[in-house]
N, C-alpha and C positions, 0 to 999 in steps of 0.2 A: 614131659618131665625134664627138668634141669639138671646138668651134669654139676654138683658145688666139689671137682676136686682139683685139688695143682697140679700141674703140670707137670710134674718129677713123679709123681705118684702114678697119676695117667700112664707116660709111656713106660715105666720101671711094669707094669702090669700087663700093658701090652706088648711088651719085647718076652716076658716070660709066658705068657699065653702063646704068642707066635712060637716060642722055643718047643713046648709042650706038643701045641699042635702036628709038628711037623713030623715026630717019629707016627702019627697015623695015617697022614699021608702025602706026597709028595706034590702034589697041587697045593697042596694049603700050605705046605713049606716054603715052595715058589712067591707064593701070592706076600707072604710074612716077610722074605728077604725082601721083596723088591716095596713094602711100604715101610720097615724097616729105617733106613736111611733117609726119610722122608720127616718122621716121626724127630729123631734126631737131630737134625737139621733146626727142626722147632725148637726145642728141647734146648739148644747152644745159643740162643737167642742171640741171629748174625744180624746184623746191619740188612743185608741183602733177603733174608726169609722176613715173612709174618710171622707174627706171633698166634698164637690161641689163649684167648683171652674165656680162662673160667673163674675166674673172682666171681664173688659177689657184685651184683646192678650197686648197692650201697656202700662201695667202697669206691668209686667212681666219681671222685668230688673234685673239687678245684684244682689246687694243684698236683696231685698225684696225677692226676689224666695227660695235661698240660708235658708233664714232664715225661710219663711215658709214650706219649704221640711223638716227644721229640726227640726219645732215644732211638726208637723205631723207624724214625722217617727215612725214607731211602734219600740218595744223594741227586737222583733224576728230578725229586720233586722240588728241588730248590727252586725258587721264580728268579734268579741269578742265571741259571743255566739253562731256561727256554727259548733263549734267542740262539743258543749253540745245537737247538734241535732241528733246526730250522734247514731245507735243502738248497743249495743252489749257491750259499756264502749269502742270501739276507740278512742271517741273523748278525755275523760280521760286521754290515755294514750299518745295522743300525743301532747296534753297539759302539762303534766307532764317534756313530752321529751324537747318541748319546754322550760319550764321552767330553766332546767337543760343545754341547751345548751346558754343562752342567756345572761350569768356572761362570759362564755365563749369566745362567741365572741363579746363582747365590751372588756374584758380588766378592769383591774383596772386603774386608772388613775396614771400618775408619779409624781402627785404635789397633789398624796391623804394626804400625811405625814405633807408636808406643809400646805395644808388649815385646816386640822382638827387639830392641834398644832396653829395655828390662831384664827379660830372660838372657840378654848377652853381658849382661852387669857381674862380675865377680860378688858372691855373695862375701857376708861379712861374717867370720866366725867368732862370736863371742867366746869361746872357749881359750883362747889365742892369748896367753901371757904378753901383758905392754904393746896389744894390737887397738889402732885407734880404728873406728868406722867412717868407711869412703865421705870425702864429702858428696853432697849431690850438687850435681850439672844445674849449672843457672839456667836452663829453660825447661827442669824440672821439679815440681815440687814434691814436699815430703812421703805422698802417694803414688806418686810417679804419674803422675797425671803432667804434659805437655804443655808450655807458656810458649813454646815458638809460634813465629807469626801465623805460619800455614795451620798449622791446626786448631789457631785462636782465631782466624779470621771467619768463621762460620758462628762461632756465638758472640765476638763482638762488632763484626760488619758483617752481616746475613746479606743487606741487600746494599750492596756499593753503589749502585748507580743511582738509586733514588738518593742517597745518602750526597753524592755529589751533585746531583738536579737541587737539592736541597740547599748545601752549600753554595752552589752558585746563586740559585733566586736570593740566597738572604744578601751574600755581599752586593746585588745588583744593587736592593732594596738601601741597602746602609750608603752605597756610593750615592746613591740618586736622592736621598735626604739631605748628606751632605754636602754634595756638590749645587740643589736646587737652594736659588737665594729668597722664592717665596714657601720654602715649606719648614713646615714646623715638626719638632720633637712630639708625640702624643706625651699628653698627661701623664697617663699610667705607666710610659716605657721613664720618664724623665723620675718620677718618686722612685721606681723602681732603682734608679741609679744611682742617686743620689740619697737616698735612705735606707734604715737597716731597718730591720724588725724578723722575730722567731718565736714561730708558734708552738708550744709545748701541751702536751696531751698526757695526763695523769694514766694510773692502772684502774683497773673496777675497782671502787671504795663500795664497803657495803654500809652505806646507805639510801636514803632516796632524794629524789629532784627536790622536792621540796624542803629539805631539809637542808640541803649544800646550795639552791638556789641563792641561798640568804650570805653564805661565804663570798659569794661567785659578787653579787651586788658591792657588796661591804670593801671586796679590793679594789673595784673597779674604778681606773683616774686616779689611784696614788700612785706615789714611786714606792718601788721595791724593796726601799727599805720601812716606809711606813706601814707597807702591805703585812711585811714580814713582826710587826708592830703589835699590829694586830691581830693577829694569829696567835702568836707569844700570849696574848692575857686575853683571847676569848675564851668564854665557859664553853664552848661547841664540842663536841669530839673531834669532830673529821678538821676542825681548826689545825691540830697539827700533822696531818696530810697533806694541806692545803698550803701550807707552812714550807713541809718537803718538798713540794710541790714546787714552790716558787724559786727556791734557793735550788734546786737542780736545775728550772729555765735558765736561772740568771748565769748559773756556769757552764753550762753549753752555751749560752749567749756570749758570753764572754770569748770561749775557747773559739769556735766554730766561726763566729760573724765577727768579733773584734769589735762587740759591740761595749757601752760603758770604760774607755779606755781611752779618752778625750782627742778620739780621731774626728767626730762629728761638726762640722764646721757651718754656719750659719751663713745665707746667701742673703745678700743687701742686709746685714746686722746693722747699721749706720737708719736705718727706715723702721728697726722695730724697737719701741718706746721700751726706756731702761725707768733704773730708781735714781731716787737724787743723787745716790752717789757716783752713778756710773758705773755700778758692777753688776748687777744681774735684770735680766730682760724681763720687764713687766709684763705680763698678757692677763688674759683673761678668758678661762674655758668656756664650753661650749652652752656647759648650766649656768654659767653666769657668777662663778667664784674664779676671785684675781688670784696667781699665783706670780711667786718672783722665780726666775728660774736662772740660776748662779752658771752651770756647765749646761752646754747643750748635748749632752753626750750619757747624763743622764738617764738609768731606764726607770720606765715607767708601765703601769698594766693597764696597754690601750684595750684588753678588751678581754672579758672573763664571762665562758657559758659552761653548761652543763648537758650532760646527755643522757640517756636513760640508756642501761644495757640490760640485759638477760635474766631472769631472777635466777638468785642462790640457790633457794630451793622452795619447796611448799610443804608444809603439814595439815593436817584437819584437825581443828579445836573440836573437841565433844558440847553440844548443847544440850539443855534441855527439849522434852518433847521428840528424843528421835533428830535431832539437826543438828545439822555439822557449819561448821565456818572455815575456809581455806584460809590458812596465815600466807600469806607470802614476802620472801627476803627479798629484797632488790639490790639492785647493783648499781651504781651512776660513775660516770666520769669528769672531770672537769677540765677543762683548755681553757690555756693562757698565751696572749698575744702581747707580746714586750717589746717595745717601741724605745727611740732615745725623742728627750726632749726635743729634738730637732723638728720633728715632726709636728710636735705642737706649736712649737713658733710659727711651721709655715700655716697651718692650717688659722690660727689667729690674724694672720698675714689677710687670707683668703676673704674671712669674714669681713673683715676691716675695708679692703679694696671692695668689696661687692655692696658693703651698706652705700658706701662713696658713691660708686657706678647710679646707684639704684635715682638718687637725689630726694630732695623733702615730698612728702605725702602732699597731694591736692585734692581737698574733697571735696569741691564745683570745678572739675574743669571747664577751661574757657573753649567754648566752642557754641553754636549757633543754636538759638531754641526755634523747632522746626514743630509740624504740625499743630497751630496754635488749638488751645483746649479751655474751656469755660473754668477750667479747675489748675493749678498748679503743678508742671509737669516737674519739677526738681523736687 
């Protein structure tokens, strides 16, 4: 049988039973004083007694328990004060040891310099009649995040030594180019230097490849302004995307590379064929339409493709018969590469030297007829 009563109840009944008891006789008197103060003891719920725990099992939940285990807990059971239990001064000295390894393995922090150069900053009181706010220290910015070298040198030079193995191979490489009287510039580093160009990459249009393929074709080989031409009076839709499109290369091109701002200068211009009058440079594209081209400095759309991104989204048409049909949105992008006419001149240049190189076509070369044959070996 289970006792369900509280505690105040319990001994308020067993202090007046013990009391009762005693004028029958003096044994049982004896017995009541000396559990008496024991009873009590419980009853003041000290730090140092148990408790007597007559709740209800179903009162005994989460945190209620939690909390009275930790009112209760005596001061011996702490896991702080087991090493002080210890005979002989052990415990002393491995508390000590303790002490001494535990700077050690946390670590100082890397943003110790930064917060305490913060927390020692005089705050700003807006409340402050014709008070202005501190300026901030030049090698901090407006989050208080650190621009001085030491603290910038781990995310802008992580790895110094490669960084300087690196440096040095390259100026080995550029002195031993230019110092060596049989080596040549490559190709690719020499356009590189000598020509500009910037590739621009549109957002998701919602339409499809096949449908902005035909934009993408349509500009490609004019100049930026004819492009923009035609854009202007195509019936397309995404024509004026494709539109924004161009007029935003053209001004980061401009801003960014200093391109279209007749900095572009034309190498051996004396060697590539003008018009009668001697002002703009005759050539001839790679399809085989002649262009006159007045500024070399002009930009022009060396190259227009498209890409296919991620569909918008899908629905299900209803059919007949029970059958569905997935619609799906698509998404495409379109990239543009803009070039100054410079570029075209030299590449005209190339064709031109290489038909020369090549010489006229011979259909019998001259050379010795070998294995004679009853039939016509040519």
């Amino acid at each position: 049988m289970s006792l369900n009563l509280p505690s105040r109840r319990l001994l308020k009944s067993a202090a007046s039973t013990l009391t009762t008891s005693s004028s029958s006789s003096s044994s049982s008197s004896a017995a009541a004083n000396a559990l008496l103060p024991t009873l009590q003891s419980l009853s003041l719920g000290s730090s140092s007694a148990r408790a007597i725990h007559t709740t209800p099992s179903q009162q005994w939940l989460f945190s209620r328990k939690k909390k009275e285990e930790a009112e209760f807990r005596r001061p011996e059971d702490d896991p702080t004060q087991l090493f002080k239990k210890k005979k002989g001064g052990g415990g002393d000295t491995r508390m000590k040891l303790t002490e001494r390894l535990a700077p050690r393995m946390e670590g100082p922090s890397i943003f110790g310099d930064e917060t305490s150069d913060v927390r020692a900053a005089p705050r700003f009181e807006t409340g402050a009649t014709g008070a202005q706010p501190p300026k901030q220290r030049g090698h901090f910015t407006s989050f208080g995040a650190s621009l001085a070298k030491k603290p910038m040198a781990r995310a802008v030079d992580p790895d110094p030594r490669s960084r300087v193995r690196w440096e040095r191979k390259m100026v080995i490489r550029q002195l031993t180019r230019g110092t060596d009287p049989f080596s040549r510039e490559p190709r690719a580093e020499r356009i590189a230097r000598t020509e500009r160009e910037y590739t621009s990459r549109s957002t998701q249009l919602p339409t499809s490849v096949k449908k902005l393929v035909h934009l993408a074709h349509q500009i490609q080989g004019k100049t930026v302004e004819d492009a923009l031409v035609q854009m202007r009076y195509s019936k397309k839709k995404m024509a004026q995307e494709v539109g924004y499109q161009l007029r935003e290369a053209r001004d980061e091109a401009t801003v960014s590379r200093g391109m279209g701002i007749g900095l572009a200068k034309v190498e051996d211009a004396d060697k590539v064929p003008k018009t009668k009058d001697g002002v703009a440079f005759a050539i001839q594209t790679k399809d085989g339409s002649h262009l006159k081209i007045e500024d070399a400095s002009r930009l022009y759309v060396a190259e227009a493709w498209v890409n296919r991104c991620h569909l918008r989204h899908r629905r299900l048409e209803m059919r007949a018969r029970g059958r569905t049909n997935t619609l799906k949105s698509p998404s495409t992008t379109i990239s543009i590469v803009l070039k100054e006419e410079k570029t075209r001149i030299r590449e005209h240049q190339e064709r031109v030297a290489k038909k020369l190189r090549q010489g006229p076509w011979v259909h019998l070369p001259d050379r010795p007829v070998t294995a004679q044959r009853p039939y016509y070996s040519w």
